[in-house]
C-alpha positions as CSV (number, residue, x, y, z in Angstrom):
1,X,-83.5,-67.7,-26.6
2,X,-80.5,-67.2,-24.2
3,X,-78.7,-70.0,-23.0
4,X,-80.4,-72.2,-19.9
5,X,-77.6,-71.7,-17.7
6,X,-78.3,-67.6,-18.1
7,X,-81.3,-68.3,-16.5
8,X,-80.4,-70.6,-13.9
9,X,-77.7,-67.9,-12.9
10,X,-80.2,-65.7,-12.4
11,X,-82.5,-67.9,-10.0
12,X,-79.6,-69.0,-8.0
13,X,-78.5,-65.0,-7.6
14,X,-82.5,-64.4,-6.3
15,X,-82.2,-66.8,-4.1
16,X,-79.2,-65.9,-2.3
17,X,-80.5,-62.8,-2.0
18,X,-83.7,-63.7,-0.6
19,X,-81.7,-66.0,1.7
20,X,-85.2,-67.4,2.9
21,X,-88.9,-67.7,2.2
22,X,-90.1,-68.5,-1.2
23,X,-90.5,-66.6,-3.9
24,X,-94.0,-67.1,-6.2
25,X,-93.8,-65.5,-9.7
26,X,-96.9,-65.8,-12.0
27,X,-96.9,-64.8,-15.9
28,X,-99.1,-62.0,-17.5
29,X,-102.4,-63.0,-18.0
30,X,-103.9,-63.7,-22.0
31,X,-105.9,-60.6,-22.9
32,X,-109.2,-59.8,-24.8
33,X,-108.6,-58.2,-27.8
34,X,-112.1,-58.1,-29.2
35,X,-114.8,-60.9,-28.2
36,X,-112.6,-64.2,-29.0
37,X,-109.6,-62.9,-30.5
38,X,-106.9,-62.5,-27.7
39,X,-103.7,-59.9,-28.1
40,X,-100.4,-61.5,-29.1
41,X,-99.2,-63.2,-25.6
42,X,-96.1,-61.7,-24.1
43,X,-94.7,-62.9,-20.8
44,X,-94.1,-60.8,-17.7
45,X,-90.7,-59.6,-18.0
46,X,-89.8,-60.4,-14.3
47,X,-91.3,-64.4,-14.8
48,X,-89.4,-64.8,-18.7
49,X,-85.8,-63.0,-16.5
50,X,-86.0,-65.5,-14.4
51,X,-87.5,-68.6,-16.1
52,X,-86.8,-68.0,-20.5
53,X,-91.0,-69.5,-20.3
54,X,-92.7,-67.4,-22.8
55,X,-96.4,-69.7,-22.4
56,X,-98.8,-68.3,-20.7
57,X,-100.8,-69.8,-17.8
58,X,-97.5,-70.5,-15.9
59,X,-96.6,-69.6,-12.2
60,X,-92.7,-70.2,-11.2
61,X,-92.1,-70.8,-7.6
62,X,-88.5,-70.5,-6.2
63,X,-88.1,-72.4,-3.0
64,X,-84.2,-72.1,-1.5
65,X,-83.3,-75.5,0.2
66,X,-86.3,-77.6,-1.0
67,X,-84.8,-81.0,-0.7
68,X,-87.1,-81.9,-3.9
69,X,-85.6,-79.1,-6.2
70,X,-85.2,-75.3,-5.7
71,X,-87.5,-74.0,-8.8
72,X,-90.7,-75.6,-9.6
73,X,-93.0,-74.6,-12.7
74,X,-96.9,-74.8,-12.6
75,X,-97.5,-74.5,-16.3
76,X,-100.2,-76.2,-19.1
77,X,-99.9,-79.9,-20.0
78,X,-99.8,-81.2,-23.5
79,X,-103.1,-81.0,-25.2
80,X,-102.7,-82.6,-28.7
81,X,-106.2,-81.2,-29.7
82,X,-105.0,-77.7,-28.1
83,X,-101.8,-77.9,-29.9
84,X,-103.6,-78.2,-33.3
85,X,-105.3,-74.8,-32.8
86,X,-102.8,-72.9,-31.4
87,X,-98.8,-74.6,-31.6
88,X,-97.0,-76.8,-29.2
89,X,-96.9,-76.6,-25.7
90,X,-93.8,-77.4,-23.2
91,X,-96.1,-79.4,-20.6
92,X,-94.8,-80.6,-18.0
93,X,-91.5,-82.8,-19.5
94,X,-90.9,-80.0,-21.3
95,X,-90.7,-77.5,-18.6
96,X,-88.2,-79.8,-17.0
97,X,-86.0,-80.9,-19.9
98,X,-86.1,-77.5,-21.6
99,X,-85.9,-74.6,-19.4
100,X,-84.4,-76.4,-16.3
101,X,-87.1,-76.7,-13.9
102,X,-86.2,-79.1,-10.9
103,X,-90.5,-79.9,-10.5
104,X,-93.2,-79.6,-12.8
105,X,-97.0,-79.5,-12.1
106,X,-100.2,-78.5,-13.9
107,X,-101.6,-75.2,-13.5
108,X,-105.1,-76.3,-12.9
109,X,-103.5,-78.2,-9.8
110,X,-102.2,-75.0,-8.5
111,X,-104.6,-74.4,-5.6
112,X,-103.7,-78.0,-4.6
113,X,-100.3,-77.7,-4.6
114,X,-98.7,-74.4,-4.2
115,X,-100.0,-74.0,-0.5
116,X,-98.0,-76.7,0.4
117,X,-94.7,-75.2,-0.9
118,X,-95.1,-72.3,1.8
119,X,-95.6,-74.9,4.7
120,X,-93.0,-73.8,6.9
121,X,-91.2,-70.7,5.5
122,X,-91.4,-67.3,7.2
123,X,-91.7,-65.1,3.9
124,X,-93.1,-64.8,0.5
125,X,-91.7,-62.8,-1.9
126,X,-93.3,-61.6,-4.8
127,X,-93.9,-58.9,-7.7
128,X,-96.7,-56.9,-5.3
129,X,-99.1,-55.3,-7.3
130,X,-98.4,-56.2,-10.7
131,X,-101.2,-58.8,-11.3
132,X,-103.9,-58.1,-8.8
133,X,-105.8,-61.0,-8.8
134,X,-103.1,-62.9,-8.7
135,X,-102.2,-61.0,-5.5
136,X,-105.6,-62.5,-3.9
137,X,-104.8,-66.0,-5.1
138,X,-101.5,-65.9,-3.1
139,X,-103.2,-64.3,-0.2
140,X,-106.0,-67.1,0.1
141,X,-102.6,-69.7,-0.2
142,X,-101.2,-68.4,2.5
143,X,-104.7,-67.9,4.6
144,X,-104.9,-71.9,3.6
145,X,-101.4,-72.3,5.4
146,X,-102.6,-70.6,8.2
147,X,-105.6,-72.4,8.7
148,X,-103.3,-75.7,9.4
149,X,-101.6,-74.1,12.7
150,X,-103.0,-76.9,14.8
151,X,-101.0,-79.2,13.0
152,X,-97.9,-77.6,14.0
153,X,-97.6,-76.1,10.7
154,X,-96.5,-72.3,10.4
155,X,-97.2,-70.5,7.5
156,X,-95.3,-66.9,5.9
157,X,-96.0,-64.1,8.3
158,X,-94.4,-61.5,5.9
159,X,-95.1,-60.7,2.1
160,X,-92.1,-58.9,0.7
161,X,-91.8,-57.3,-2.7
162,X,-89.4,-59.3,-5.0
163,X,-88.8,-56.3,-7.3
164,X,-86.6,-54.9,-4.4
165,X,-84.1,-58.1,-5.3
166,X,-84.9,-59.1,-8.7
167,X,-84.7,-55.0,-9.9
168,X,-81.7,-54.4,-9.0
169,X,-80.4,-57.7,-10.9
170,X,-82.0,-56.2,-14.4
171,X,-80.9,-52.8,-14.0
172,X,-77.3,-54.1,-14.6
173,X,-77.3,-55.8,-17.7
174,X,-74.6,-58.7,-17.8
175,X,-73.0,-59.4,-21.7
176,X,-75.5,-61.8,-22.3
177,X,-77.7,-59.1,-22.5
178,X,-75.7,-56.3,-24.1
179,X,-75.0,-58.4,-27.1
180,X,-78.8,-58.4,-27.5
181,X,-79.8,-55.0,-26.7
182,X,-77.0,-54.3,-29.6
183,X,-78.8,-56.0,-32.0
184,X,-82.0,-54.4,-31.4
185,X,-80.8,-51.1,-31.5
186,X,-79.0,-51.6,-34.6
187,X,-82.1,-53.6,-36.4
188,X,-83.9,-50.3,-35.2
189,X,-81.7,-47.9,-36.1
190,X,-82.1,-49.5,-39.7
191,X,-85.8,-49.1,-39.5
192,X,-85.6,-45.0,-39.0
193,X,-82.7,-45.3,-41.5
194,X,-85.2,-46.7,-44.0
195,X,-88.2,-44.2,-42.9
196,X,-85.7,-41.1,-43.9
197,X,-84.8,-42.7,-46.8
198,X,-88.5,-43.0,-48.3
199,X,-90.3,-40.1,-46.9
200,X,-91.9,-37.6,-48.9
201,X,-94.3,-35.4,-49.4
202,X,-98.3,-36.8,-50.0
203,X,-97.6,-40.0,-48.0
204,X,-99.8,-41.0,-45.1
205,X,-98.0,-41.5,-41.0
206,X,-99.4,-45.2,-41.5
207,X,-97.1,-45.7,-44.7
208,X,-93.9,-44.8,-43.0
209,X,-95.2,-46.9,-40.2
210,X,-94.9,-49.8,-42.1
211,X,-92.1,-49.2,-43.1
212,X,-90.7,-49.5,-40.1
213,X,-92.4,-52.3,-38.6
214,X,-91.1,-54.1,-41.9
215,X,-87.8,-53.8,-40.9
216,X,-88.3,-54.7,-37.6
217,X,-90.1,-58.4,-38.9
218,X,-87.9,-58.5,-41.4
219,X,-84.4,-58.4,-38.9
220,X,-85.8,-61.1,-37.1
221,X,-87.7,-58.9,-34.1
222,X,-90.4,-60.2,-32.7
223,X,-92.6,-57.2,-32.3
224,X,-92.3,-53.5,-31.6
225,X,-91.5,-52.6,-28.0
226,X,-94.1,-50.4,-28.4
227,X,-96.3,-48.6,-30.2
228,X,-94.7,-46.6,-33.1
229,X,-94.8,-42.7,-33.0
230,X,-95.2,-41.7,-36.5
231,X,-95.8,-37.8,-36.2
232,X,-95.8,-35.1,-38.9
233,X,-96.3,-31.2,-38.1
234,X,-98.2,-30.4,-35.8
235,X,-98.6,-34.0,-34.7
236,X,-95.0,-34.0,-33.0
237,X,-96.2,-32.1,-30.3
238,X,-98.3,-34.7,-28.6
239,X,-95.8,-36.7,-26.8
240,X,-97.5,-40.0,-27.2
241,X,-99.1,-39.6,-30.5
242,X,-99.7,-43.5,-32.0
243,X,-103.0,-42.4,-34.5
244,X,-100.4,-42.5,-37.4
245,X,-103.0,-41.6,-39.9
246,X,-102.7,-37.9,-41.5
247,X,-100.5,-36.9,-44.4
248,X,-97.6,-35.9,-44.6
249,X,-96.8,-32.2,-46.2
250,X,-94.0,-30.6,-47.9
251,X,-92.1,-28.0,-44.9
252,X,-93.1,-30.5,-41.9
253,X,-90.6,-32.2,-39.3
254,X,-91.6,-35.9,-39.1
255,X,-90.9,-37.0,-35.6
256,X,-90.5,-40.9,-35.1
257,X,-89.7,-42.6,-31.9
258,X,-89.8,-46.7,-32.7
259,X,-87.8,-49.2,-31.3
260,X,-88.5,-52.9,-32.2
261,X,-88.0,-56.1,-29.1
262,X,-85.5,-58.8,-29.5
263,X,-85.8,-62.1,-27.4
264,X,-87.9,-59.4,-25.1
265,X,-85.1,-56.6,-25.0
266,X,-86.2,-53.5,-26.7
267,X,-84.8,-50.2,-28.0
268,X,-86.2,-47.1,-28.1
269,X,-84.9,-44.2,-30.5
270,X,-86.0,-41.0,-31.9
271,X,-85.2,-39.0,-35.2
272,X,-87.0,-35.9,-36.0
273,X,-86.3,-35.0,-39.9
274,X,-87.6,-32.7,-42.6
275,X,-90.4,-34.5,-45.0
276,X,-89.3,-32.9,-48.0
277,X,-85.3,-33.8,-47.1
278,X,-84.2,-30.5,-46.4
279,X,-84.4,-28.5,-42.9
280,X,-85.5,-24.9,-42.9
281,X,-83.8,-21.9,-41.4
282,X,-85.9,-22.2,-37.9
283,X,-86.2,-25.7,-38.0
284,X,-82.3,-25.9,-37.6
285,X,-82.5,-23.4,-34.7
286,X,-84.6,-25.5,-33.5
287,X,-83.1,-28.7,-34.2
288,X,-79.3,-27.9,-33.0
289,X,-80.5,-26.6,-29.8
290,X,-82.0,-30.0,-29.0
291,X,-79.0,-32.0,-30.4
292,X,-76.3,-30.1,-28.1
293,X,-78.3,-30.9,-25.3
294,X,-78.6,-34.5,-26.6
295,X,-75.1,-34.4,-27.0
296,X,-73.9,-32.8,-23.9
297,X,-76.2,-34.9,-21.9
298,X,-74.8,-38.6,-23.8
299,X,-71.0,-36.8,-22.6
300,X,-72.6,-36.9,-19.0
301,X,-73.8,-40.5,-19.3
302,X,-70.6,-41.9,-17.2
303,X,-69.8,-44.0,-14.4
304,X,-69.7,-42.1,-11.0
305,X,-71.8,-39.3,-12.2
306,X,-75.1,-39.8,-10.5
307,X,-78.8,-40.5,-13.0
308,X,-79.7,-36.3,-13.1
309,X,-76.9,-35.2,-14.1
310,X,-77.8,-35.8,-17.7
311,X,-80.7,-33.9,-17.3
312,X,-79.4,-31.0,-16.0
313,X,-77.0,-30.4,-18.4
314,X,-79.7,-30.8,-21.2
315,X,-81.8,-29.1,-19.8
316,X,-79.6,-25.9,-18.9
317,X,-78.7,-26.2,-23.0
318,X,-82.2,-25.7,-23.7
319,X,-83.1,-23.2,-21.8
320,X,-80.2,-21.2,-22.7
321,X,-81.3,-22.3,-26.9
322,X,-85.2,-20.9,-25.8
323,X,-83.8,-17.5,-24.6
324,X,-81.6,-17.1,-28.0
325,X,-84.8,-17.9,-29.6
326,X,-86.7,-15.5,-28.3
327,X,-88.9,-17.9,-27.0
328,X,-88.0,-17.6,-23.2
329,X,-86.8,-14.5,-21.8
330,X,-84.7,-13.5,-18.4
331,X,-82.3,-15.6,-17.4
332,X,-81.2,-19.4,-17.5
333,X,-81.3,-19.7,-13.8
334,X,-84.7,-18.0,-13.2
335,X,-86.4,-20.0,-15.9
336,X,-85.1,-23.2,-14.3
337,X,-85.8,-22.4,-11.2
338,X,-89.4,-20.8,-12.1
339,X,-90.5,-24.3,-14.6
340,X,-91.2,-21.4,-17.2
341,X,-89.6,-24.1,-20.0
342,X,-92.4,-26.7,-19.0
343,X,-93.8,-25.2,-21.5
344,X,-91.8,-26.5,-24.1
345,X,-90.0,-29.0,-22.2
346,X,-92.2,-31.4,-20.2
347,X,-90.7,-34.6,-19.8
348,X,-87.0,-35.8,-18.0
349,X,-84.6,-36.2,-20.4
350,X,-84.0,-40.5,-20.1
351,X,-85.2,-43.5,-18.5
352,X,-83.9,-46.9,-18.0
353,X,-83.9,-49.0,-20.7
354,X,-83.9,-53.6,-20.9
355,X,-86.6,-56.4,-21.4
356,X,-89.6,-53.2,-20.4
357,X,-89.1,-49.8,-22.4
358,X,-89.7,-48.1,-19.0
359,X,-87.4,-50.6,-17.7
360,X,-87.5,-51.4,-14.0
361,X,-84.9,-49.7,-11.1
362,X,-84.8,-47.1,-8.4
363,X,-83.9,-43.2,-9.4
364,X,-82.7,-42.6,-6.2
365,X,-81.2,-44.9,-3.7
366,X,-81.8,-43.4,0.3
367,X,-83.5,-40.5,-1.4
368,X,-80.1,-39.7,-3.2
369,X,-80.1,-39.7,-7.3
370,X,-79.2,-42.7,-8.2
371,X,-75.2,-43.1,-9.0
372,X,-74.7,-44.7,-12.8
373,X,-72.9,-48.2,-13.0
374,X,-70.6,-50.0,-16.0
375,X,-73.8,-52.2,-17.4
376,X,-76.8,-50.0,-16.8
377,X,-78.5,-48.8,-20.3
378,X,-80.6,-45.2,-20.4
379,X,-81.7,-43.9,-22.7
380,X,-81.1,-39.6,-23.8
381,X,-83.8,-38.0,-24.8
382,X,-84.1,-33.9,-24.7
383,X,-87.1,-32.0,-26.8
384,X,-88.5,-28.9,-27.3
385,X,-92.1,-29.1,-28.4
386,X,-93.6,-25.5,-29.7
387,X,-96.9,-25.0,-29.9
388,X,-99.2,-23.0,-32.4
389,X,-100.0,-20.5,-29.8
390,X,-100.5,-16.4,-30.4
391,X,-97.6,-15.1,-28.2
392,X,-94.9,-17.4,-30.3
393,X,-93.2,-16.1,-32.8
394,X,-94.7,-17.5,-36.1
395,X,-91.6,-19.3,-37.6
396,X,-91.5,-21.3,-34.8
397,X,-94.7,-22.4,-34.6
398,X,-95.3,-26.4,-34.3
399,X,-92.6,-27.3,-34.3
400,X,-91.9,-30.7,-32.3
401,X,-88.3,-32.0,-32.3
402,X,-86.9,-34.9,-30.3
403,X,-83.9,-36.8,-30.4
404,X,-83.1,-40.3,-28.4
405,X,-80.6,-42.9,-28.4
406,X,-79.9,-45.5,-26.1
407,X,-76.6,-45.4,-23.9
408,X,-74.9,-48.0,-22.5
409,X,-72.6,-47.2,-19.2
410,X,-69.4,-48.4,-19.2
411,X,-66.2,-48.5,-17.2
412,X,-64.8,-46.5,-19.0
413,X,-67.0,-43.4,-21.0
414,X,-70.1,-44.7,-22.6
415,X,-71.7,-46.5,-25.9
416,X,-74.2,-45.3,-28.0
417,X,-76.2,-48.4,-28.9
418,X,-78.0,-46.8,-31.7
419,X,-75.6,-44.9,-33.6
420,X,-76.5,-46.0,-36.9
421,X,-79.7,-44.1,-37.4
422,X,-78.0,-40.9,-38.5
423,X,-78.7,-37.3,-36.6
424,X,-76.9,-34.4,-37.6
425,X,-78.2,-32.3,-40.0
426,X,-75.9,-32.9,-43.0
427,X,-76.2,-36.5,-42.4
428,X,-79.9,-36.9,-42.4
429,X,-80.3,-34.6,-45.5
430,X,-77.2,-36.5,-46.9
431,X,-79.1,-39.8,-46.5
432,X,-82.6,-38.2,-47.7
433,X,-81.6,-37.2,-50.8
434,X,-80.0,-40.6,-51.7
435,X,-83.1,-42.7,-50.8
């Protein structure tokens, strides 16, 4: 885990910002897996940013100028007979002594006690609309307050979203951070490393899966930051493809996008190789059209240039690669302008990338595209995705190629967090044939 103080930091910059109010941030809930077997617990990003509680059943509450203590915890007690079925808890001492809270309560005395910590403030901020029932909760809490107004007690007359404040903290990523994002993209970058080097022809999507996910356990992550795209052939034409259970056959691209989750950072990467180690003529064609986009689109990844600017570039490259293939015809600026290359191209070319894959941030600032800052991490992502249709020329047929790497902004130029996992041609095939 971080340091303490990293989250501290991060409590005391939320609540200058929020100058006022309180600010009430509850956990994800548990969820069902099947009957009584619950899905591995994972916190809500925004509650662990601000907080480093990974338990679940927890509610922080952020209360600027409370002479008691600013940041109060409503978490689980100590249950020795609990603990014996499913591992220690932090109770109440723990949340205190360990991750820094100021007051400590139990959660089942929540309805008791969190109306009273809005007595008197004019605002309540929090993460609107990402736990729904939890919205209602807060609601009847502050319907409570108001319900005390002959007593001369006021309660919050506005709601405000905290993901305007807290946002814009994670979508700069301090060296804390970095340092970790580093590591994952390099434990992940392994894991496709390791996937080239044992692919071949017979085995199965799931086998290469595990591959990965071994290396991912083995370095140390604690899960993937998603599910694993493990697609051969024709299979690396559905964007989101996570079956993972066909074989794998000699003259196929495998596509792979898998990134693991360190100390809830993750990464998110993309290879696209040959299954028998050795690219065809029109898989190259293919393939180097999407990796000078990649490229060109990484070279615009700078400070001062503004989020779509990657994208553009990329996406001008691809065009321009579609029309020497014969695949698109007429010119670059009428296929642009005319979304003929949705066809093969249906997705942005990057994202923001930290604790969520789809990390949180604004695009655009006052409806302007967004200008990129030393500390914010993207990822680059370009495609083309050919289907099996009559009108395409036959050696181009299903073929799905993407390539991604996460990018890191900074002052000066950029860094490519996951530059281990090889992706030129010669390098991939140089790699494949010495696994």
């Amino acid at each position: 885990m971080l340091d303490p103080k990293v989250f501290s930091r991060r409590r005391q910059d939320v609540m200058h910002l929020m100058a006022e109010g309180v600010a009430v941030i509850p956990t994800s809930p548990e969820c069902t897996r099947s009957r009584d077997v619950l899905f591995p617990f994972r916190p809500d990003s925004d509650f662990y940013y601000l907080t480093g509680f990974a338990e679940p059943e927890a509610v922080a509450v952020l209360c600027p100028n409370r002479d008691q203590g600013e940041f109060v915890v409503f978490c689980r007690e100590r249950d020795p007979e609990r603990e014996t079925w499913e591992g220690k808890r932090a109770g109440l001492d723990g949340a205190i002594s360990q991750f820094g809270a100021d007051d400590a309560f139990p959660i089942d005395d929540i309805d008791e006690i969190l109306p009273g910590l809005l007595e008197n403030r004019t605002k309540v901020f929090c993460t609107v609309g990402s736990h729904k029932d939890f919205d209602i909760k807060l609601l009847n809490w502050v319907q409570e307050v108001k319900n005390k107004s002959r007593a001369g007690i006021t309660a919050p007359n506005e709601i405000v979203d905290l993901g305007h404040i807290l946002h814009e903290l994670r979508l700069v990523k301090r060296t804390e951070e970095v340092n970790v994002m580093k590591r994952i993209a390099k434990i992940s970058a392994s894991a496709h490393r390791r996937a080239m080097e044992v692919c071949r022809p017979g085995m199965s999507e799931y086998e290469i899966a595990a591959e990965i996910e071994y290396v991912l356990k083995k370095s140390g992550c604690d899960s993937w930051a998603y599910p694993p795209i493990v697609a051969g052939g024709v299979n690396a034409c559905i964007l989101h493809y996570i079956t993972n259970r066909d074989t794998l056959h000699d003259g196929d691209l495998l596509l792979i996008d898998a990134g693991g989750e360190l100390e809830y950072y993750a990464a998110d990467i993309t290879r696209t190789f040959p299954v028998n180690g050795k690219y065809s003529g029109p898989q190259k064609a293919v393939y180097e059209v999407v990796l000078a986009a990649q490229l060109a689109a990484i070279d615009q990844a700078q400070v001062n240039r503004h989020w779509n600017w990657p994208h553009a570039v990329a996406l001008k490259i691809l065009v321009e690669g579609l029309i020497d293939l014969g695949l698109l015809k007429g010119s670059v600026e009428d296929n642009i302008e005319q979304g003929n290359y949705r066809r093969f191209f249906m997705h942005r070319t990057g994202h923001w990338l930290g604790m969520d894959v789809h990390d949180v941030g604004d695009y655009k600032v006052a409806n302007e595209w967004r200008i990129l800052e030393p500390g914010m991490v993207i990822t680059v992502e370009p495609g083309l995705y050919i289907s099996g249709d009559d009108d395409i020329d036959p050696r181009y047929r299903y073929t799905g190629i993407r390539i991604e790497d996460d990018v890191l902004v900074q002052r000066k130029g950029n860094l490519v967090l996951s530059s281990h996992a090889p992706k030129t041609i010669d390098d991939i095939e140089s790699l494949m044939a010495s696994g």
